[in-house]
MARLOTOR-550130 format. One record per residue: x, y, z negated of N, C-alpha, C, O in turn; residue in three letters. Coordinates in steps of 0.1 Angstrom, whole numbers, plus 5000, padded with zeros to 4 digits. Layout:
XYZXYZXYZXYZALA...
//
This chain:
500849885000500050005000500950135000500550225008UNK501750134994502550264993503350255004503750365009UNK503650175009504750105022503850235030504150345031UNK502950165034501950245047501550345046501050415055UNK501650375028501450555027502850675030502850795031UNK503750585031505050645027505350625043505950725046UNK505250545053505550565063504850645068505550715075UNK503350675069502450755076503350945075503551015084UNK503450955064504251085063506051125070506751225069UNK506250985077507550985085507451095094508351175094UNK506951105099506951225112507351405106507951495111UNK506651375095506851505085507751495077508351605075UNK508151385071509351395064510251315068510051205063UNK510951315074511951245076512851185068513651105073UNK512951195060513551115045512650935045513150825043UNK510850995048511050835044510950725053510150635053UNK511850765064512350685074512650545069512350445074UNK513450595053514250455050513350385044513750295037UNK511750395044511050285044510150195055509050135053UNK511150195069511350135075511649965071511049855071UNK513350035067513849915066513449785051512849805041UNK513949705055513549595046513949545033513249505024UNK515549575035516449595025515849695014515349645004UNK515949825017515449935008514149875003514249904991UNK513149825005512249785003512049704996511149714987UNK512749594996513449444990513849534975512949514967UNK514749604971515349684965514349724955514249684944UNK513549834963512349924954511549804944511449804932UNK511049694954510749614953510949484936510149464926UNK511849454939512649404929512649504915512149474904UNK513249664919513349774907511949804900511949844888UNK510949784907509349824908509449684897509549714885UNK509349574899509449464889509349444879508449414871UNK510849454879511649464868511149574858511149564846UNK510649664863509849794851508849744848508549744836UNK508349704855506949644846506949574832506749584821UNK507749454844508049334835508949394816508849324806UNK509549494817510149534806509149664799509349704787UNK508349714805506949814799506149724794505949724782UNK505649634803504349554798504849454789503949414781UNK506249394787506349294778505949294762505549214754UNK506249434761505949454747504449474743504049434732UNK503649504750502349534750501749364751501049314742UNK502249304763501349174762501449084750500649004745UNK502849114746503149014734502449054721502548984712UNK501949174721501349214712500049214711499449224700UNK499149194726498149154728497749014728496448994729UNK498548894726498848764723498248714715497448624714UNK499148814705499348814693498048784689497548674685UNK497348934690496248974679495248864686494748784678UNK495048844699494048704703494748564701494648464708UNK495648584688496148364684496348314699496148194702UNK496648404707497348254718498648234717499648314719UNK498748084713500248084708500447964715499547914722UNK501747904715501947774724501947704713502347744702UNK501247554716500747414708501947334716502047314728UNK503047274705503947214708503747054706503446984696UNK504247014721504146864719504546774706505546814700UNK503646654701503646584690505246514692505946514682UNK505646464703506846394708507546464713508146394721UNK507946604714508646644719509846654704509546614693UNK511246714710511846714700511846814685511646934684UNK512146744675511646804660512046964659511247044654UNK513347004664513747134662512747244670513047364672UNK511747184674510847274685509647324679508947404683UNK509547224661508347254660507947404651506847424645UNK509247504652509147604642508647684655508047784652UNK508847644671508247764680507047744682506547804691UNK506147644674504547664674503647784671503847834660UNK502947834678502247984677503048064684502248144688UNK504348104689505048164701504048204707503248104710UNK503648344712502448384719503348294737504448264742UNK502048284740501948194758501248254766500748364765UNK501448164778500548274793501348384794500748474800UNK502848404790503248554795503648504809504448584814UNK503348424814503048404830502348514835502848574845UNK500948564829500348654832501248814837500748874847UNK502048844832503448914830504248894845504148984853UNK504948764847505248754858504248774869504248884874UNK503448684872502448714881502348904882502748964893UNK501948964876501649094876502749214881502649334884UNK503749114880505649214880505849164895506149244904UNK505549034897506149014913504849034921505049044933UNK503649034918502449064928502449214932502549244944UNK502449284923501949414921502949484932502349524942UNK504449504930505349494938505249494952505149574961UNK505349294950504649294968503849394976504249454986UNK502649414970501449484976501949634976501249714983UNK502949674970503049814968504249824980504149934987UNK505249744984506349734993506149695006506349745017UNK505549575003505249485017504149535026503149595022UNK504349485040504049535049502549435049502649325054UNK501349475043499949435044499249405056498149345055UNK499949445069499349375080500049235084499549185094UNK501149175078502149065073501248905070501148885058UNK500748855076499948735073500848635062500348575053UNK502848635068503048555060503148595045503248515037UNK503148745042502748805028501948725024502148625017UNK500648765027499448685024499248555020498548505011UNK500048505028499748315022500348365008499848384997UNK501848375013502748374999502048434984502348384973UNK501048554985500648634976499348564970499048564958UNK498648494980497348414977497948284970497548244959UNK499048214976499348094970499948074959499947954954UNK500348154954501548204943499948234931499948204919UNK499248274937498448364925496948224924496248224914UNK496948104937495948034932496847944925496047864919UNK498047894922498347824915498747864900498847784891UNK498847984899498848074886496748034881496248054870UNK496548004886495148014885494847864876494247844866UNK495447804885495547634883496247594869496047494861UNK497247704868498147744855497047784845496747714835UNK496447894848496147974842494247884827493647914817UNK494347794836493047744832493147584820492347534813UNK495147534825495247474821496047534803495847494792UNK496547604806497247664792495547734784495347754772UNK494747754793493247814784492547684775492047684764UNK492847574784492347454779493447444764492947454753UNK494947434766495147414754494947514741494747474729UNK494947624744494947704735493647694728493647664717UNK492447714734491147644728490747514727489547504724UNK491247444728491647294722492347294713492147194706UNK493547404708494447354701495547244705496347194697UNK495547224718496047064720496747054729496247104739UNK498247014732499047024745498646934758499246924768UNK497546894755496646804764496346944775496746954787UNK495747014769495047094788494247024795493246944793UNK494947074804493546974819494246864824495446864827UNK493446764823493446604830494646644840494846744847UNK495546524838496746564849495746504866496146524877UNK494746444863494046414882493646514883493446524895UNK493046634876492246724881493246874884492946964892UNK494646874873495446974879495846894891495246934901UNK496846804893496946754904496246764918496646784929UNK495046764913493646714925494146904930494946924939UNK493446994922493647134923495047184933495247264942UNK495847094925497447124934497347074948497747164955UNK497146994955496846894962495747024974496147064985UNK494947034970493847104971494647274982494747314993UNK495047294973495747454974496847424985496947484995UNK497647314982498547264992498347225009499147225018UNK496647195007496447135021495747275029495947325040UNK494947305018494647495026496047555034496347615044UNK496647505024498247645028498447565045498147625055UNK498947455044499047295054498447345065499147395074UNK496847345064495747375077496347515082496647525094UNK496647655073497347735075498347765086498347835097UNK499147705081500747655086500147645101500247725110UNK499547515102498547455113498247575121499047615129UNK497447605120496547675128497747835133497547885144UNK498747865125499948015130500547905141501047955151UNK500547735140501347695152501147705165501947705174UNK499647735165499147835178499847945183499647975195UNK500648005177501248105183502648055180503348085190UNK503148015174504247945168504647825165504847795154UNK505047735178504647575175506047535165506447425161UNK506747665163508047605157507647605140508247545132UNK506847665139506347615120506147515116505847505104UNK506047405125505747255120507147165121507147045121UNK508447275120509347195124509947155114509447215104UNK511147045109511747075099513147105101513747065112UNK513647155092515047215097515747135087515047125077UNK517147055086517446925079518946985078519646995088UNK519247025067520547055066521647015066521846925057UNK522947045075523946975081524146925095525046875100UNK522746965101522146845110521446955122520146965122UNK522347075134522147105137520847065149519847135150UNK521146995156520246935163518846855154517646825159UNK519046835148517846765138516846855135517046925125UNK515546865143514646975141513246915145512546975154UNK512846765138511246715143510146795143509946895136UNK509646765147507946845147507146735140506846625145UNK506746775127505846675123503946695130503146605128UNK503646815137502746845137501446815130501146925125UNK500746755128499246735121499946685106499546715095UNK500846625109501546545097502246655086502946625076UNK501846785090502746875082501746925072502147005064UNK500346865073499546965066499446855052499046885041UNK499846705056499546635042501446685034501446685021UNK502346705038503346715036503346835030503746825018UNK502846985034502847095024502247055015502747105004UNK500846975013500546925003500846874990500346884979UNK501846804999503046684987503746784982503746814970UNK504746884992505646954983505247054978506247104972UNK504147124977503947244971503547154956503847194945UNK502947044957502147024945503646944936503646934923UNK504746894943505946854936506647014932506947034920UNK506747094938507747184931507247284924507847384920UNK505747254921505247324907505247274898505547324887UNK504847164900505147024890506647024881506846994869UNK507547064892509047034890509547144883510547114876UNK509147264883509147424878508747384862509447384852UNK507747364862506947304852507247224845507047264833UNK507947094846508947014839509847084829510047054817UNK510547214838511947274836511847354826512947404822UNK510347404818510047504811509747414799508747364794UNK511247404796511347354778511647394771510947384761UNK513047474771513947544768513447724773512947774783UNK514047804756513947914757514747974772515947924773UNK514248054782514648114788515148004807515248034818UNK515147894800515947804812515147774826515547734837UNK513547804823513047774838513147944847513147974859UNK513248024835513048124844514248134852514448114864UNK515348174837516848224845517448094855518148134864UNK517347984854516947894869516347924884516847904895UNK515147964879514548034889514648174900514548204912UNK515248234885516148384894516748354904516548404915UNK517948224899519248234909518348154921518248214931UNK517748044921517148014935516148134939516048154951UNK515348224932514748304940515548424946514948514953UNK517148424943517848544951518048454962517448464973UNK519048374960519248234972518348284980518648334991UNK516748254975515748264992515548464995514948495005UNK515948544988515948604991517148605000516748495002UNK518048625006518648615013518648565027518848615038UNK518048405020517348335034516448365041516548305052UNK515048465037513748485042514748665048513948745054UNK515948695046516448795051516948745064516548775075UNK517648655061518348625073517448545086517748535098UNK516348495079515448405091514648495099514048455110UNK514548635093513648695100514748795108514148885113UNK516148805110517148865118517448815126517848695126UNK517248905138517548815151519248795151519848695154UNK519648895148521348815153521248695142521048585147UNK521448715127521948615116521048505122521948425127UNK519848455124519448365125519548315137519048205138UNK520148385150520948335161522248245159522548135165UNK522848305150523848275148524548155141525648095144UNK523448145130523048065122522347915123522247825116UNK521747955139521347885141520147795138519847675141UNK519547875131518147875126516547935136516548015145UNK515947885133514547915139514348035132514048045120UNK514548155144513748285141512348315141511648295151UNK511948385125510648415127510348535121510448555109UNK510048585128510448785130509348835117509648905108UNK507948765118507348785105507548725087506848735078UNK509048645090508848605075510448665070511148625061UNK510948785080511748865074511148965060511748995050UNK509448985062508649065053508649005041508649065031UNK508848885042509248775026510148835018510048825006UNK511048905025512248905016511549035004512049054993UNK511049065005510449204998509849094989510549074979UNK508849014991508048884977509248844969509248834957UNK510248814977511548754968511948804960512148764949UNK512248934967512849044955511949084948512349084936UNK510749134948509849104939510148994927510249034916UNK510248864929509948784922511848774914511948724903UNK512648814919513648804915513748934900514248914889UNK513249024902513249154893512249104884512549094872UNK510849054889509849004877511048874868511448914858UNK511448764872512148724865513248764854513448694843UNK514048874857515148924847514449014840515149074832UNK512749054840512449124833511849024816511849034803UNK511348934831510648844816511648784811511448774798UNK512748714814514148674808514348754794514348694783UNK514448904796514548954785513848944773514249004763UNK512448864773511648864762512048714759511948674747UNK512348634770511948494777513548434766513748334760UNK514148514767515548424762515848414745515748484734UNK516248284750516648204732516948344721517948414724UNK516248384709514948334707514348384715514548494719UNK513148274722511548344727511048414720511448414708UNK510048504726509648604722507948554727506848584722UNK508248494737506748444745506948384754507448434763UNK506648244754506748184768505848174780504748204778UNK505948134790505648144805504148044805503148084810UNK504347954801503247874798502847834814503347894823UNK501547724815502047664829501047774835501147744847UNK500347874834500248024846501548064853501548104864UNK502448044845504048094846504747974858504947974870UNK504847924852505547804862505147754872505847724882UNK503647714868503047664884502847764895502747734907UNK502847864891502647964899504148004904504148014916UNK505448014899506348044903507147914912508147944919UNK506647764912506947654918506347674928507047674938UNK504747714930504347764939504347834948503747814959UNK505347934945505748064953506948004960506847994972UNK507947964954509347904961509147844970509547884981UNK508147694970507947654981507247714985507247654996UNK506547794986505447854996506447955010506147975022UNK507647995001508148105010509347995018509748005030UNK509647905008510747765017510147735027510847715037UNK508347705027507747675039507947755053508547725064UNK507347875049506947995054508548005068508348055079UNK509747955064511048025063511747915070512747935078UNK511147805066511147655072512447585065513247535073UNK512847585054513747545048513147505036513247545024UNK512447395042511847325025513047195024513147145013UNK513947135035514847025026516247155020517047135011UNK516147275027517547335018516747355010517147475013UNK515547374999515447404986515447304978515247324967UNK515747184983516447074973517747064970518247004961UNK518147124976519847184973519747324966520347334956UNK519247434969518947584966518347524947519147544938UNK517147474944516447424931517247284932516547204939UNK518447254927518747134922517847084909517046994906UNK518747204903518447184885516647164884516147134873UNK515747164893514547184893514446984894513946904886UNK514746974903515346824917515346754904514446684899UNK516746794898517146684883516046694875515546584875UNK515446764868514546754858513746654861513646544856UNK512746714875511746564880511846444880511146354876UNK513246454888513746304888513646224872512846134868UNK514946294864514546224852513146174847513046064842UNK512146244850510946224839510146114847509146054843UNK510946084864510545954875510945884868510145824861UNK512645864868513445744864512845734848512245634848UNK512745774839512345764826510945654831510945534831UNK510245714833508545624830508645494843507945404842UNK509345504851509545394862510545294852510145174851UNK511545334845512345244840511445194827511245074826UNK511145244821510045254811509245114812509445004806UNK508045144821507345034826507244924830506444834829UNK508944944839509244784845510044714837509944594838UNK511044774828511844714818511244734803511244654794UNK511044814805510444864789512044904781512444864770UNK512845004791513745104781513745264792513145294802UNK514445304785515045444785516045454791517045394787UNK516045524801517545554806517945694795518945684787UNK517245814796517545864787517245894772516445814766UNK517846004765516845984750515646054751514646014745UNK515446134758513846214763513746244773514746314777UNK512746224783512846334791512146424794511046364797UNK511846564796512946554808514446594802514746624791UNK515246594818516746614813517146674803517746604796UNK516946834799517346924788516846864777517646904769UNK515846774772515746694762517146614756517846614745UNK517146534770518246434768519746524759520446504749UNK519746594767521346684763521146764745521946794736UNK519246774747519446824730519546724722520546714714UNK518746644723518846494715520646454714521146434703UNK521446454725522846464726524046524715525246504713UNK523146624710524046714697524146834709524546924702UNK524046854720523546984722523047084720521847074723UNK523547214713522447304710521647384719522247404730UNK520847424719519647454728520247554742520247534754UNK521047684731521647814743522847724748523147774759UNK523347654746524247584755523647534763523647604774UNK522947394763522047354773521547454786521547414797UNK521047564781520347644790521447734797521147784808UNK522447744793524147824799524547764808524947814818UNK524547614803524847494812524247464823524847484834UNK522847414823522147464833521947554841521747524852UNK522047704838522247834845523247774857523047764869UNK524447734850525847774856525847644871526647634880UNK524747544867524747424877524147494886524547504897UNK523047554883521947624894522647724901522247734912UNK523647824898524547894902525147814913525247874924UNK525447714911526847664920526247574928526947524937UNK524547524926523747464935523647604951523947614963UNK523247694939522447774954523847874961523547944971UNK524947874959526147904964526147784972525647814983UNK526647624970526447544976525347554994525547565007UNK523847554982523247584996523547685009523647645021UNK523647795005523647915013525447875022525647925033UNK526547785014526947745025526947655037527547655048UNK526047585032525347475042525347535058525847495068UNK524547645056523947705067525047725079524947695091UNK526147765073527547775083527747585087527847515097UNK527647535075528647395079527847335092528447255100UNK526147365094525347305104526147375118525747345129UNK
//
């Protein structure tokens, strides 16, 4: 909105030329965020408060967790509000792939948003039936899918997959792509969601892979970089990079309330909605196998809590002492801000890793 207010006045002012470009925008974007996210944190947490929404901590989760019971939750609400708000104020509104990203990001915050209401008036870390969040995820995923579908009309290269290392390797799943956004949107919220155990560790996780795709939703929508690069150009999801940075600034804002001690956690509004977003823009950008390398640390968490209940069942042990992973490491004699330093520093050297992939293809 301000994008198209601030350009309309170009002819007369020539200063805001520089909201043309993308970068500057990306920038505002991100800075626009990050203020919220550090104004409103104090106010929501205090609005939490006075309404008892607090997080109900698992019966089986580990013992040193049970003093963060009552921690006001849902400051998901927070994020959502820091990287939406943003968007719509920077990004270019006649931008379709905005729109998925802004709609999809915000119906899985929804799907979040209903399941943390269930616990809190329950009392109970139960929530909503995992078939019926699932079903809901599932649901949101195949909309986006038919989506996808239907821009290949103008664009038959959105159904492609782009396979990292593997220049020539670029199938068309076509019809097949709409159960597959399915699977992965509803895995890497799931997987986000796992990761949010630890004071501060899904988000500042999340940062470093949401700069990573900021970078990449820059470079896929540049015609030379993505010439060069060797990637499928797509001139409309250069406008992503502005949601990114968005969501990169909402993150270091809520970090600040977010980190060991919490002050309020994310709660699953927070996470499904931000698992949501990643892959939505990985889609969009066509680099949903590089965000398995970009979200390792996300990759490992899942897996563990696979390998745990698969080993579980057919043997009847444990590979680890809890899962998911960051359990295992606290149970370990790990203390908590370590674990989560630790992790930072893998997800660091994941999404460095990825972003050089792109040359080695």
């Amino acid at each position: 909105m301000l994008y198209h207010l601030l350009i309309s006045f170009y002819p007369q002012v020539s200063v805001f030329n520089v909201t043309r470009y993308i970068t500057f925008r990306t920038a505002a974007a991100s800075m626009t965020a990050l203020v919220i996210s550090l104004v409103m944190g104090p106010w929501l947490i205090r609005r939490l408060r006075d309404f008892q929404i607090g997080q109900v901590i698992r019966q089986e989760g580990p013992e040193s967790h049970r003093a963060k019971a009552g921690t006001p939750t849902m400051g998901g609400l927070l994020i959502l509000a820091a990287a939406l708000l943003p968007t719509l104020l920077w990004a270019d509104l006649t931008n379709v792939y905005v729109w998925i990203a802004v709609v999809t990001t915000a119906a899985f915050g929804g799907i979040g948003f209903l399941d943390d209401y269930l616990k809190i008036t329950r009392r109970s870390s139960g929530g909503l039936a995992a078939r019926y969040k699932l079903g809901l995820q599932l649901l949101v995923g195949l909309i986006v899918g038919f989506v996808i579908l239907w821009l290949s009309n103008q664009n038959p290269a959105v159904t492609r997959l782009i396979f990292p290392f593997f220049k020539q390797l670029i199938p068309d799943l076509g019809w097949w792509y709409v159960p597959f956004a399915a699977f992965f949107l509803a895995a890497w919220s799931n997987a986000v969601n796992l990761t949010d155990g630890l004071d501060g560790l899904a988000i500042s996780t999340f940062a470093v892979a949401a700069a990573a795709f900021t970078a990449l939703t820059y470079i896929t929508g540049h015609r030379v970089f993505a010439e060069y690069l060797l990637l499928i150009r797509l001139s409309p999801a250069g406008e992503l990079t502005i949601f990114c940075g968005a969501l990169v600034g909402a993150s270091l804002g809520f970090l600040w309330y977010n980190a060991h001690p919490a002050e309020i956690f994310m709660g699953d509004v927070g996470s499904l909605s931000l698992g949501g977003a990643i892959a939505t823009v990985a889609i969009l950008i066509k680099q949903e196998l590089l965000l398995v390398i970009v979200g390792g640390v996300f990759v490992l968490e899942a897996a563990s809590v696979v390998i745990q209940v698969v080993s579980f069942k057919s043997r009847g042990k444990r590979v680890f002492k809890m899962a998911p992973l960051h359990h295992h490491f606290e149970l370990s004699g790990w203390e908590e801000p370590k674990v989560i330093t630790r992790f930072l520093i893998v997800a660091i050297i994941f999404a460095l890793f990825s972003l050089t992939t792109l040359k080695l293809r």
